[in-house]
C-alpha positions as CSV (number, residue, x, y, z in Angstrom):
1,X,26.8,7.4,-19.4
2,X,23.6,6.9,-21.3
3,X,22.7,4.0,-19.5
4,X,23.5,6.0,-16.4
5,X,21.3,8.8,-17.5
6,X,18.4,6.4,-18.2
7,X,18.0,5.3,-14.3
8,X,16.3,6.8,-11.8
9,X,17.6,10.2,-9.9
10,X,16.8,11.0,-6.6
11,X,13.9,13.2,-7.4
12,X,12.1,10.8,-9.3
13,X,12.9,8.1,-6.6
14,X,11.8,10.3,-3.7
15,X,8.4,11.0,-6.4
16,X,8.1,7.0,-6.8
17,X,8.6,6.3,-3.3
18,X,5.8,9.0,-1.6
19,X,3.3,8.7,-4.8
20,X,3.1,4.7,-4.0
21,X,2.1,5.6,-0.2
22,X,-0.4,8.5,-1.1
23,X,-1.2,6.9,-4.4
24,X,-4.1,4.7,-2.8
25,X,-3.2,5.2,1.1
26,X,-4.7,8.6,2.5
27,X,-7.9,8.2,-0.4
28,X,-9.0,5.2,1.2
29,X,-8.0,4.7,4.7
30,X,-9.8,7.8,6.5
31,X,-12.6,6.9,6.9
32,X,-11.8,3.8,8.6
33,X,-9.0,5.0,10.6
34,X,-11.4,8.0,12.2
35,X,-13.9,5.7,13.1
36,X,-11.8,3.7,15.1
37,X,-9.2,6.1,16.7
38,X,-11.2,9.8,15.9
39,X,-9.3,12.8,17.6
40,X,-6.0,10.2,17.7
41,X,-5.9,9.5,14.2
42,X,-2.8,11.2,13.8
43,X,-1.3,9.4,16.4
44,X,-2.5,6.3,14.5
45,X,-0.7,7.7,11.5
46,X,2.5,8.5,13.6
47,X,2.3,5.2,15.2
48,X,2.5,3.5,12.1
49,X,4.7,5.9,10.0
50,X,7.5,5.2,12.7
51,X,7.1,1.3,11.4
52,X,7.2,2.3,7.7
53,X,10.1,4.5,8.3
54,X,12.5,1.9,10.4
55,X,11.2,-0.8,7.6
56,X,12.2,1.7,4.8
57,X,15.5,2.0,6.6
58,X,15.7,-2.0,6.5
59,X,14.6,-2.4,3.2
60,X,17.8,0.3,1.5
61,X,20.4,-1.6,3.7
62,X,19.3,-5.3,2.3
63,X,19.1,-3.8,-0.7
64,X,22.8,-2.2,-1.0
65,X,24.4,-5.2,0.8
66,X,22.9,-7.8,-1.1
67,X,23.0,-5.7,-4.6
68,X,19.6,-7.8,-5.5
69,X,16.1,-6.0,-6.6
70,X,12.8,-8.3,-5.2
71,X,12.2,-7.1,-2.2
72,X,11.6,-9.8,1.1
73,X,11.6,-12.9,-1.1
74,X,15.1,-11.8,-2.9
75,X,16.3,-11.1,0.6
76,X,15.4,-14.3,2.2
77,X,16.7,-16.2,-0.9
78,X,20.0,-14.6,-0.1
79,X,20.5,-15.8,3.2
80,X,19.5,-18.9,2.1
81,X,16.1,-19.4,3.9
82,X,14.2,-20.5,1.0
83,X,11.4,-22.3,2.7
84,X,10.5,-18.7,4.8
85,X,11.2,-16.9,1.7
86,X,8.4,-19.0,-1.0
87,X,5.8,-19.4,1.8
88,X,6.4,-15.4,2.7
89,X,6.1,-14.4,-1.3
90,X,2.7,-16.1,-1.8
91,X,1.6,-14.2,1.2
92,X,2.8,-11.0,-0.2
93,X,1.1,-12.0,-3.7
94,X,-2.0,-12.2,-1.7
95,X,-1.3,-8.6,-0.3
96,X,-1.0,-7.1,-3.2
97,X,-3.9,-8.1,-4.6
98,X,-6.1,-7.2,-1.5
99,X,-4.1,-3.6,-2.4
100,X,-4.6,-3.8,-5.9
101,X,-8.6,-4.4,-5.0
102,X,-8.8,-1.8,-2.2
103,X,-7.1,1.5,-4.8
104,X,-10.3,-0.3,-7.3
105,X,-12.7,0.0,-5.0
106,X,-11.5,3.8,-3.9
107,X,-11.3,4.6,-7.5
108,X,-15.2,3.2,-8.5
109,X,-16.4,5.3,-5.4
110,X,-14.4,8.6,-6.0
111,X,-15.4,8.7,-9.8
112,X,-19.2,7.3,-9.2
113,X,-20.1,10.3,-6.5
114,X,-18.3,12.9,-8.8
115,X,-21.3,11.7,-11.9
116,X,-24.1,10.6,-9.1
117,X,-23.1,7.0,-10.1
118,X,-25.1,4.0,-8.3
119,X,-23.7,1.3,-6.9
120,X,-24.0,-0.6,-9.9
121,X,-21.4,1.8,-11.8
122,X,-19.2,1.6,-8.6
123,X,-19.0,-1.9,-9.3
124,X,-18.5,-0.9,-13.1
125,X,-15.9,1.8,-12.5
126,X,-14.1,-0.7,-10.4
127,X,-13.9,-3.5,-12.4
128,X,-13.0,-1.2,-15.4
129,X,-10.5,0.5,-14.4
130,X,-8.5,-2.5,-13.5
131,X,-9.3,-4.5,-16.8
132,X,-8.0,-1.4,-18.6
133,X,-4.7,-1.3,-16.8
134,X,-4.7,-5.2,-17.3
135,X,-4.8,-4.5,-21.1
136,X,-2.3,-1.6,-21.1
137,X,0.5,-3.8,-19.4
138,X,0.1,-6.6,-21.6
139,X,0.6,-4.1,-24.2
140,X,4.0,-3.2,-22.5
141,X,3.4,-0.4,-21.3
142,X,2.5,-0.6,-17.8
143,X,5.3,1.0,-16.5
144,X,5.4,5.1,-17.0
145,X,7.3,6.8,-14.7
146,X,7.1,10.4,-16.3
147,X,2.9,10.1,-16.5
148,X,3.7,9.0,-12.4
149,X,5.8,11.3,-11.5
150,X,3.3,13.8,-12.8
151,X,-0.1,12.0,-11.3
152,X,2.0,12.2,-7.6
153,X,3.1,15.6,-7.9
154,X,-0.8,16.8,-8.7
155,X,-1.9,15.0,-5.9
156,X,0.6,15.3,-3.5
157,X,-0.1,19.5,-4.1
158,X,-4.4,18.9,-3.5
159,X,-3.4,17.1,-0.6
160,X,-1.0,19.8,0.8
161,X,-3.4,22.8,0.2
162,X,-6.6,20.7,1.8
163,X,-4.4,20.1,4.8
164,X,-3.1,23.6,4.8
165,X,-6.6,24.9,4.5
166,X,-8.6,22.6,6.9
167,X,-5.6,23.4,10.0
168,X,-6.2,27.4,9.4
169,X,-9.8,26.4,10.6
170,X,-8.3,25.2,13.6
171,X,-11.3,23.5,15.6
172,X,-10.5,20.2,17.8
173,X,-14.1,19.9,18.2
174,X,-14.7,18.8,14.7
175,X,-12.6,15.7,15.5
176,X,-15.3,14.2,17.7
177,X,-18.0,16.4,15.6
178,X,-21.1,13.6,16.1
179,X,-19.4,10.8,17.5
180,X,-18.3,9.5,20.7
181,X,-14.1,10.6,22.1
182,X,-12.3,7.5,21.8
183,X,-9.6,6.6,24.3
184,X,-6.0,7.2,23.7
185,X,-4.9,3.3,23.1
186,X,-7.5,3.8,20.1
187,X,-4.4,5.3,18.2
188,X,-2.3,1.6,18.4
189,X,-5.6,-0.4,16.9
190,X,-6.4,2.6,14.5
191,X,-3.2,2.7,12.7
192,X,-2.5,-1.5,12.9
193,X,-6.1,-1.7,10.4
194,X,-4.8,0.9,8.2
195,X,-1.0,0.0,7.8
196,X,-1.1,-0.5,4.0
197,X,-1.3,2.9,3.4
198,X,2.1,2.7,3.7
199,X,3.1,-0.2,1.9
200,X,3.8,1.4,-1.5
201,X,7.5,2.5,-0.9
202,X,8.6,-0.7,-0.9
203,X,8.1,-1.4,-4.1
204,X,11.2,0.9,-4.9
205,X,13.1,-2.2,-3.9
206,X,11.5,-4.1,-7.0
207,X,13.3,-1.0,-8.8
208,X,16.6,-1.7,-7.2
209,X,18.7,-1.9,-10.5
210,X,17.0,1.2,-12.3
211,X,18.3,3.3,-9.2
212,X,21.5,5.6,-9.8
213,X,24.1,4.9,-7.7
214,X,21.6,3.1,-5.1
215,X,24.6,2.9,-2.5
216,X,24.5,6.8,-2.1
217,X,21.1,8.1,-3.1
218,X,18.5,5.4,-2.0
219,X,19.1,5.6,1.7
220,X,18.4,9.1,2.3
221,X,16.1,9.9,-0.1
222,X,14.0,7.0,1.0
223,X,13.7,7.8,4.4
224,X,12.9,11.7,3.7
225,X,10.1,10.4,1.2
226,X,8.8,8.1,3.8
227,X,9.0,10.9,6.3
228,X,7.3,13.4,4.6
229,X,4.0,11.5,3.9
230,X,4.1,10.4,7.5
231,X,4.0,14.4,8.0
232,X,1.3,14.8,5.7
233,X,-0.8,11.9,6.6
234,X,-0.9,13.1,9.6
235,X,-1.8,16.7,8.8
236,X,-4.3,15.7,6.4
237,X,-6.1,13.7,8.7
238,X,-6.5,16.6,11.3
239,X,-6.9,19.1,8.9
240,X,-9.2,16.9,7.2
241,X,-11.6,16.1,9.9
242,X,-11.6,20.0,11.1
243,X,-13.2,20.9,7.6
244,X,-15.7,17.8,7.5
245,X,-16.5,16.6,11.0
246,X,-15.4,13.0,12.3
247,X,-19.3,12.0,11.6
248,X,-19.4,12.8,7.9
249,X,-16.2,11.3,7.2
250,X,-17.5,7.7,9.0
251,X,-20.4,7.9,6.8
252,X,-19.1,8.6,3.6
253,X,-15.4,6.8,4.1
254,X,-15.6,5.4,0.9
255,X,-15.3,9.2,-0.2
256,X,-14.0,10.9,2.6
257,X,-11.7,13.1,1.2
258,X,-14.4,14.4,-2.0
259,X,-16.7,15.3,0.8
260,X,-14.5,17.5,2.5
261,X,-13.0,19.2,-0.6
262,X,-17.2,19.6,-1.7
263,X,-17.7,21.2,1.9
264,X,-14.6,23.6,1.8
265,X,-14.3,24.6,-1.9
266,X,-17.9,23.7,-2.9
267,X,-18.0,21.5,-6.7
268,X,-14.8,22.9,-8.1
269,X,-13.3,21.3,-4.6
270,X,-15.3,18.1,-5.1
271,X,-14.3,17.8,-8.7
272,X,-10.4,18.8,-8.1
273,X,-10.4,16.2,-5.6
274,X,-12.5,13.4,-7.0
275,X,-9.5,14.0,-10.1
276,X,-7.0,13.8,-7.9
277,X,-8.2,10.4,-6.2
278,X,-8.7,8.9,-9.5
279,X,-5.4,9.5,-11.5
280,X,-3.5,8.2,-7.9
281,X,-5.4,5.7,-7.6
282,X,-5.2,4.3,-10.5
283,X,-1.4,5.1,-10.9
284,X,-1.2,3.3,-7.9
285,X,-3.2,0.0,-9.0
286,X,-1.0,0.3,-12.6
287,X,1.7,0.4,-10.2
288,X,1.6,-2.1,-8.3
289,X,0.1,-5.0,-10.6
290,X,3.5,-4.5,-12.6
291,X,5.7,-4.8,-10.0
292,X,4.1,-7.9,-8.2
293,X,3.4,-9.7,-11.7
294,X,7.1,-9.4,-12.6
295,X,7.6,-10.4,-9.0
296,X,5.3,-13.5,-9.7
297,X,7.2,-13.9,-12.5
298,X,10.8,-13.6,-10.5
299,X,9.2,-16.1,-7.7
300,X,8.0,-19.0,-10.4
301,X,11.5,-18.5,-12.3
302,X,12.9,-19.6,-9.2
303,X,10.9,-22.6,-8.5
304,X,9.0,-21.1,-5.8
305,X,5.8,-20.9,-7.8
306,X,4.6,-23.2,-10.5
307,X,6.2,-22.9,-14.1
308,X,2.9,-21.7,-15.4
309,X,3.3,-18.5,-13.6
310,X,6.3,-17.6,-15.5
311,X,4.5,-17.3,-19.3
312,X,5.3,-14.1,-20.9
313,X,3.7,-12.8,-24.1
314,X,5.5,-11.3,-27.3
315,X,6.4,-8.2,-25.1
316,X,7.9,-10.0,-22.3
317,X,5.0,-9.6,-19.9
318,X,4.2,-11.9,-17.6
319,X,0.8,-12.7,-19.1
320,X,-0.7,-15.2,-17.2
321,X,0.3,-13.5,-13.5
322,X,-1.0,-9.9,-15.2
323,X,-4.4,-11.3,-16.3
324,X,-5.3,-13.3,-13.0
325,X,-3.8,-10.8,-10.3
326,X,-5.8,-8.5,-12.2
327,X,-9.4,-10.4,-12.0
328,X,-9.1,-12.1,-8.4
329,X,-8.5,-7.7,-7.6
330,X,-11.2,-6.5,-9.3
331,X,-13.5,-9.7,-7.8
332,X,-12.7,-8.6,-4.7
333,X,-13.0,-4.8,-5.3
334,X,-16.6,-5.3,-6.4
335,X,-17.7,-8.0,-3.8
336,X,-15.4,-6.5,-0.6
337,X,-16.3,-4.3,2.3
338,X,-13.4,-1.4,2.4
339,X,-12.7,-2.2,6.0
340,X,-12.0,-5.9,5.6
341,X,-9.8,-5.7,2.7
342,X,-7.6,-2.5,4.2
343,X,-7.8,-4.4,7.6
344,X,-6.3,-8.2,5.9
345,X,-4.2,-6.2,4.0
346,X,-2.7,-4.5,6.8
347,X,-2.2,-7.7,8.7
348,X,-0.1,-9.0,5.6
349,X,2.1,-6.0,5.0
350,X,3.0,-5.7,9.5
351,X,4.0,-9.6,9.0
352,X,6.3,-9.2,5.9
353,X,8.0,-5.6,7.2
354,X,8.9,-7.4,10.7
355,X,10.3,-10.1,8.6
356,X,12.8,-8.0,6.7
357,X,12.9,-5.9,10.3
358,X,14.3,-8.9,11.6
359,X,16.7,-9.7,8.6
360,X,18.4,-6.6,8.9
361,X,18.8,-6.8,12.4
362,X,20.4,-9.8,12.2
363,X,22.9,-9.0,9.3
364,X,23.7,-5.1,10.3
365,X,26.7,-4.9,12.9
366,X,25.5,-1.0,13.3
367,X,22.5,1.0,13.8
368,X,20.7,-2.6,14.9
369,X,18.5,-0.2,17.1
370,X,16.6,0.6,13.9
371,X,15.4,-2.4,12.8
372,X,14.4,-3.5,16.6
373,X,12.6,-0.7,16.8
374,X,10.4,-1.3,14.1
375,X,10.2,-5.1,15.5
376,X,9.3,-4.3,18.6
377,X,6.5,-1.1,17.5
378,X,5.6,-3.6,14.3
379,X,4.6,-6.8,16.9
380,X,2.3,-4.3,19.5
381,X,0.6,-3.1,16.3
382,X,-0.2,-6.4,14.6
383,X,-0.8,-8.6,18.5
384,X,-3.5,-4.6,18.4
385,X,-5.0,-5.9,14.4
386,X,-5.2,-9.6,15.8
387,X,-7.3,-8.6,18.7
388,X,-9.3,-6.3,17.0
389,X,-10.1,-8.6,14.3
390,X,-10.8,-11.3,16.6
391,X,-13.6,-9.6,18.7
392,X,-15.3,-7.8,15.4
393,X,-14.5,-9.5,12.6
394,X,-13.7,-13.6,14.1
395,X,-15.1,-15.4,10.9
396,X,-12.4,-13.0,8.4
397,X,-9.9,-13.7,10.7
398,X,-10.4,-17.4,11.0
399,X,-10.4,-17.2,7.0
400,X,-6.8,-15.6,7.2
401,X,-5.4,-17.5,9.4
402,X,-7.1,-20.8,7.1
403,X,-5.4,-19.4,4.3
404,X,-2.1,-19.2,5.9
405,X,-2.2,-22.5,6.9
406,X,-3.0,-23.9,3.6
407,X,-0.3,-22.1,2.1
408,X,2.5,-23.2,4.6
409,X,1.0,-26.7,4.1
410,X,-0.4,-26.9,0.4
411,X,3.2,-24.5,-0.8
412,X,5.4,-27.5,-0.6
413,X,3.0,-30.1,-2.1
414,X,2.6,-28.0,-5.4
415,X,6.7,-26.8,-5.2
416,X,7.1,-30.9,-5.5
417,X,4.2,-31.1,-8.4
418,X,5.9,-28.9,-10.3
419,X,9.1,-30.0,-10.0
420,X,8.5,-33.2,-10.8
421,X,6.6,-32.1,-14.1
């Protein structure tokens, strides 16, 4: 019964689930969603949300039928397709850090315009906040649900009263306020370059043995948490953009959300909001360097991933994954554009959901419309990324698609070094 008690309920699941989606998703992808898709951006969010929800839905029933926590790669391993399932993980590694880089970067910005920072303590704020998270797991104790669960319900109630606020100033011109009306097919490219914001309810799935009785509650509390912040992306996004203008939050969409709150509520809104953004934010980088170090960890235990990536310290901590998933995010939080990092993030996270899309689709016997769906709304939003990509950003493409090559060819060659070692 203790042991029992000691898992996760519903309510802190359901807290978990929507604070890893909000955590780092709305804070930083506004700005870059508005400029692309502008009075459609909640369509882009809808778009998207009805991929995150079907994959959500794919992710509980792999989970309960397999019994296994880890997420694609445990999944994959379980049906035996071990060659998809190692080059797939490294990929996903790589995600996560371009996540784990992008919730730095927010966090440097959010924090630097509350204090009039320059960009050199951006690049300060950044780097620190992820070398103190570094420190704090390898301490043991990166994982705090209660300090989460407290960080998402803060937010998750800023967020709810900003939206509430900015949609009783109803105003539709404010959503092309200084720019040009984009055209309705702007919603499909819009929400393929912001699809991370979305990623962080899969990492429940790491969790899947700290979940009470998984079989009944993960299902349907999943899918309502997955749900609701598709509801309240998309109402922060209109309501958002009423109170700011689509031309303030291009040009400050590093800060989009601090802006508006400064405009509506004047400082006490600003600094409310800058507070908010910086506890989710860095919940959600604490968050997810745990989970994918121990998935490292999980991968190179396996023989997926050189021995030297399994190396834990005196607290059982994968060291060694913590400490350099840590710095390539913070290199690449101080050195990135946002755009390109959500944008290759994105790109990652619609090829590993339409991978476990397709693996539940091939091993339910029911409700197989589900998974389809989110195959068929999951390919039209990446084939969207790809094209966008390719006509404004060819040479970060080409470096993605280099890197996916080297991995698919270079994976093997260092599986075989290390085995024979």
């Amino acid at each position: 019964m203790a042991e029992d008690k000691s898992k996760l309920g519903p309510v802190q699941v359901w807290a978990l689930a929507a604070g890893g989606m909000v955590g780092g998703g709305i804070y930083t992808v506004l700005g870059v969603i508005v400029a692309i898709s502008a009075q459609w951006t909640w369509l882009s969010f809808l778009i998207t949300g009805i991929i995150a929800l079907t994959s959500a839905y794919s992710y509980v029933f792999l989970s309960n039928k397999f019994k296994e926590k880890g997420g694609a790669f445990a999944f994959l391993e379980e049906v035996n397709d071990h060659k998809i399932a190692g080059s797939l993980s490294w990929l996903l590694i790589i995600g996560y850090v371009l996540t784990i880089s992008v919730y730095a970067y927010a966090f440097g910005h959010y924090v630097a315009f509350a204090f009039h920072g320059s960009a050199l303590w951006i690049r300060l704020l950044a780097a620190g906040v992820v070398a103190i998270l570094i420190a704090l797991n390898l301490a043991g104790v990166g994982k705090l649900t209660t300090v989460e669960i407290i960080i998402v319900s803060a937010n998750l109630l800023a967020l709810v009263v900003l939206a509430a606020y900015g949609l009783s100033q109803w105003d539709t011109t404010q959503l092309v306020a200084g720019i040009e009306p984009r055209p309705l097919w702007s919603g499909m490219i819009g929400g393929a370059a912001i699809f991370m914001a979305y990623e962080g309810f899969q990492l429940l799935s790491y969790e899947y043995d700290r979940i009470r009785k998984p079989e009944k509650y993960f299902m349907p509390v999943l899918l309502v948490a997955v749900a609701f912040v598709v509801i309240l992306y998309m109402l922060v996004a209109v309501g958002a953009t009423m109170l700011g203008g689509a031309a303030s939050i291009i040009s400050f969409k590093q800060i989009a959300l601090s802006v508006v709150a400064q405009k509506a509520f004047g400082s006490v809104g600003m600094i409310i909001m800058t507070l908010a953004a910086g506890f989710a934010t860095s919940a959600a980088i604490n968050s997810t360097l745990f989970s994918t170090a121990n998935l490292t960890r999980s991968i190179a235990e396996k023989n997926e991933l050189p021995a030297w990536f399994s190396h834990t310290n005196g607290n059982d901590v994968p060291d060694r994954s913590i400490i350099l998933l840590g710095v390539l995010a913070a290199v690449l939080a101080v050195t990135g554009s946002l755009s390109s990092l959500v944008e290759a993030a994105s790109l990652i996270f619609l090829c590993t959901f339409g991978v476990v899309n397709w693996l539940a689709y091939r091993e339910s016997h029911k409700r197989k419309w589900i998974p389809l769906l989110g195959i068929a709304v999951g390919a039209a939003t990446g084939i969207s990324l790809l094209f966008r990509l390719a006509i404004s950003k060819p040479i970060a493409l080409g470096g993605m698609l280099l890197l996916v090559l080297l991995i698919l060819l270079g994976r093997p060659y260092l599986i075989r070094k290390n085995g024979s070692s």
